[in-house]
C-alpha positions in Angstrom: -23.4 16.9 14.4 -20.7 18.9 12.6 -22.5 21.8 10.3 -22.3 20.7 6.5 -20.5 22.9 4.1 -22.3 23.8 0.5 -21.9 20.9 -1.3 -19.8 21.3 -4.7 -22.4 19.4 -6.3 -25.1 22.3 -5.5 -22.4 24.7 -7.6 -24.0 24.5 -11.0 -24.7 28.1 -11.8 -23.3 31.2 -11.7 -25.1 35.0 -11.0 -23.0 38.3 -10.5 -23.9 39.7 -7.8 -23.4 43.8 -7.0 -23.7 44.7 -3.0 -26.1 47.2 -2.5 -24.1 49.5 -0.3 -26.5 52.9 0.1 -28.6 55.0 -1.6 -28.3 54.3 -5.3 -24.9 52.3 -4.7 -23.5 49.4 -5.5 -20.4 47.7 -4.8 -18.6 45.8 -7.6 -19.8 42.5 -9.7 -18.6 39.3 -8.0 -19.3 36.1 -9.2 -21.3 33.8 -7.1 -21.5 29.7 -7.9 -25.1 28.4 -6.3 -28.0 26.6 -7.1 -30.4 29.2 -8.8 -34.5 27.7 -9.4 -37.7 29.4 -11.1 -41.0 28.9 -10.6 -43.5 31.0 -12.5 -47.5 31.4 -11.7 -49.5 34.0 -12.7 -52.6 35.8 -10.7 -55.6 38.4 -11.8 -55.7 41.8 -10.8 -57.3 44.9 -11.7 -54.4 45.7 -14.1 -54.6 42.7 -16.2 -53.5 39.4 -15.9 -49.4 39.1 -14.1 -46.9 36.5 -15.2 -44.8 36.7 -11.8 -41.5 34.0 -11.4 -40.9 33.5 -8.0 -36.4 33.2 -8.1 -34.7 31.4 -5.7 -30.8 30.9 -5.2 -29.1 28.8 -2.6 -25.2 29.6 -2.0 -22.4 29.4 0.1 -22.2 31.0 3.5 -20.3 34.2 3.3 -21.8 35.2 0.0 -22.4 39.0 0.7 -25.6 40.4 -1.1 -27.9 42.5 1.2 -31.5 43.5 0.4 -31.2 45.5 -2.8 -28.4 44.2 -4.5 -28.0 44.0 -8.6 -28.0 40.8 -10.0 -27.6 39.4 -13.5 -28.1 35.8 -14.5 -26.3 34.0 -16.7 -28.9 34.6 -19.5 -28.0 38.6 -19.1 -31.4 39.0 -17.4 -31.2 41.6 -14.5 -32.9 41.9 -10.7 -32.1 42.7 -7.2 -32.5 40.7 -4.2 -35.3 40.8 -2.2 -34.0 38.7 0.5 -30.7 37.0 1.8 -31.1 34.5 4.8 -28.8 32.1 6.3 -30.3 28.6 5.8 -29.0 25.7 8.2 -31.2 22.1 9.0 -30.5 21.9 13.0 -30.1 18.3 13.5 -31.0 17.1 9.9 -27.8 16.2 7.4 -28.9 19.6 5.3 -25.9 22.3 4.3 -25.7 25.5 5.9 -25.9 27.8 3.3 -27.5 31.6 1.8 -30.9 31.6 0.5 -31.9 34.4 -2.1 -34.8 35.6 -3.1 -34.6 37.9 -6.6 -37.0 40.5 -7.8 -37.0 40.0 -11.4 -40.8 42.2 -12.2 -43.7 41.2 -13.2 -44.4 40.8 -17.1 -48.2 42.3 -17.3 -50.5 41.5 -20.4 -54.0 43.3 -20.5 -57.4 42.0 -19.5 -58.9 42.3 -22.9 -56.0 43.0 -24.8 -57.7 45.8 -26.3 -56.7 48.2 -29.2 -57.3 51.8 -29.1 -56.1 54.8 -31.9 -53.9 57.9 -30.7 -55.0 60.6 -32.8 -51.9 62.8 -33.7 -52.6 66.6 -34.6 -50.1 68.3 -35.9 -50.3 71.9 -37.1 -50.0 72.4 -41.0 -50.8 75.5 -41.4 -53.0 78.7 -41.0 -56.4 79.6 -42.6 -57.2 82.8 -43.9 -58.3 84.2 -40.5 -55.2 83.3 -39.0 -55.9 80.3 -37.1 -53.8 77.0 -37.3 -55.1 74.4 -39.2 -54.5 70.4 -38.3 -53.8 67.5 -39.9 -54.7 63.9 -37.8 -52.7 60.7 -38.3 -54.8 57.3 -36.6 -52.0 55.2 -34.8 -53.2 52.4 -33.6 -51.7 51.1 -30.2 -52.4 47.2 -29.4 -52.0 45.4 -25.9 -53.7 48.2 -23.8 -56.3 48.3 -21.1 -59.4 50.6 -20.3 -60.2 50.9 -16.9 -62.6 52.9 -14.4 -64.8 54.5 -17.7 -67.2 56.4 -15.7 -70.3 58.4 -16.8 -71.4 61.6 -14.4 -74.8 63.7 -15.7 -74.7 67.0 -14.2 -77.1 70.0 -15.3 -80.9 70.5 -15.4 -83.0 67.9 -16.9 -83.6 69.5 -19.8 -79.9 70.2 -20.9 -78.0 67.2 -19.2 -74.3 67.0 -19.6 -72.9 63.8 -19.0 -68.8 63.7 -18.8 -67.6 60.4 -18.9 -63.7 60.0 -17.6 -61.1 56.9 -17.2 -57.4 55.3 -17.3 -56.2 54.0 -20.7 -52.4 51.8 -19.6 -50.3 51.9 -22.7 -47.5 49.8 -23.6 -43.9 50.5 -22.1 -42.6 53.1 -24.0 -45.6 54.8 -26.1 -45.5 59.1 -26.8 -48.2 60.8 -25.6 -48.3 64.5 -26.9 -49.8 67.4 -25.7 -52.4 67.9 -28.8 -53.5 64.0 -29.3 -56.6 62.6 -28.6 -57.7 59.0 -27.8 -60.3 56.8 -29.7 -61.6 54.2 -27.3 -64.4 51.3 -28.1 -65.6 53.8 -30.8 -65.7 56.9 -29.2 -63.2 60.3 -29.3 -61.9 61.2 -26.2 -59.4 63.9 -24.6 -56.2 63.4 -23.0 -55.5 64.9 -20.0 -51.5 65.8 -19.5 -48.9 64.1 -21.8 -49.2 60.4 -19.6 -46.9 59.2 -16.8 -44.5 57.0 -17.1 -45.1 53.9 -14.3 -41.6 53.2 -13.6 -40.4 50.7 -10.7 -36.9 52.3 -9.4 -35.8 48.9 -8.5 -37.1 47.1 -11.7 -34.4 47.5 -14.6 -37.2 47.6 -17.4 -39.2 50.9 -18.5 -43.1 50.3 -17.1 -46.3 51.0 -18.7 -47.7 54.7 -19.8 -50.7 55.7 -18.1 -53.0 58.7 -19.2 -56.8 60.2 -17.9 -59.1 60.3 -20.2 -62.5 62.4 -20.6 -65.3 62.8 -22.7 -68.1 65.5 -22.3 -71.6 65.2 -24.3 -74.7 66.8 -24.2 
């Protein structure tokens, strides 16, 4: 049986595709007529809850767009391709064709969606021994998770410290600065280090902020 062409009738959207051709290179934007199809789930993990779409998109043979090439749909969004595999039925009536598969990130919501207040020194001034003085602004920061709080007691019975530490995940985009502090479920906590950024190199959108914080009483 003669192998079946991509049907014209399968050509009802259109991606622009840039080769991935080495290390942070891409070729230039062609225009690519396929089939393109979404399907979105979501699953649990210890970060929150992920809203994942799994994107598929069936073109014609000799469509060139190796592992890690840009693409942008026709709604502007933007991904790269995870896969490209040539698709063919055997004995079955089915068109050889391209298959693929698009990484367009996850979209992440918290656990609890919980809210927790930066607290923003800033110097004002000096007292009369010479010593800065402070002035704190509350800024609440909504959409965040608390994870791994952990208590340790260290010290004699009689004078027991107990340091409590964790991870606070702030939204995409949130200033951490070197004097702030961190109000979590009630309770004042330090900052340790300025937060890191947790960017995906092959994802086009900023990720979330993550910082360590710690709490000593006692």
């Amino acid at each position: 049986m003669p192998r079946r062409g991509f049907p014209r009738l399968f050509l009802q959207h259109t991606l622009t595709v840039e080769p991935y051709t080495g290390w942070a290179s891409w070729g230039p934007a062609t225009a690519v007529r396929g089939m393109y199809q979404e399907t979105p789930y979501r699953r649990h993990t210890r970060a929150g809850l992920v809203y994942h779409v799994v994107s598929t998109f069936w073109c014609p043979l000799g469509t060139v767009c190796p592992d890690g090439s840009k693409v942008t749909l026709p709604d502007g969004r933007t991904g790269y391709a995870a896969y490209a595999v040539r698709r063919e039925g055997g004995s079955l009536p089915l068109p050889v064709h391209v298959e693929i598969g698009l990484d367009l990130g996850d979209a992440r919501s918290s656990v609890a969606g919980e809210t927790v207040v930066l607290l923003r020194r800033a110097v004002t001034g000096r007292d009369v021994y010479g010593s800065d003085t402070y002035a704190t602004t509350e800024i609440p920061i909504a959409g965040c998770s608390v994870l791994d709080l952990r208590p340790v007691e260290s010290g004699p019975t009689s004078t027991t410290r107990v340091t409590t530490t964790g991870r606070v995940i702030l939204p995409p985009g949130t200033v951490v600065a070197a004097l702030d502090r961190i109000r979590v479920r009630g309770l004042v906590y330090d900052i340790e280090g300025q937060g890191v950024g947790q960017d995906d190199p092959m994802l086009p959108t900023a990720g979330p902020v993550e910082i360590t914080i710690r709490r000593t009483t006692g």
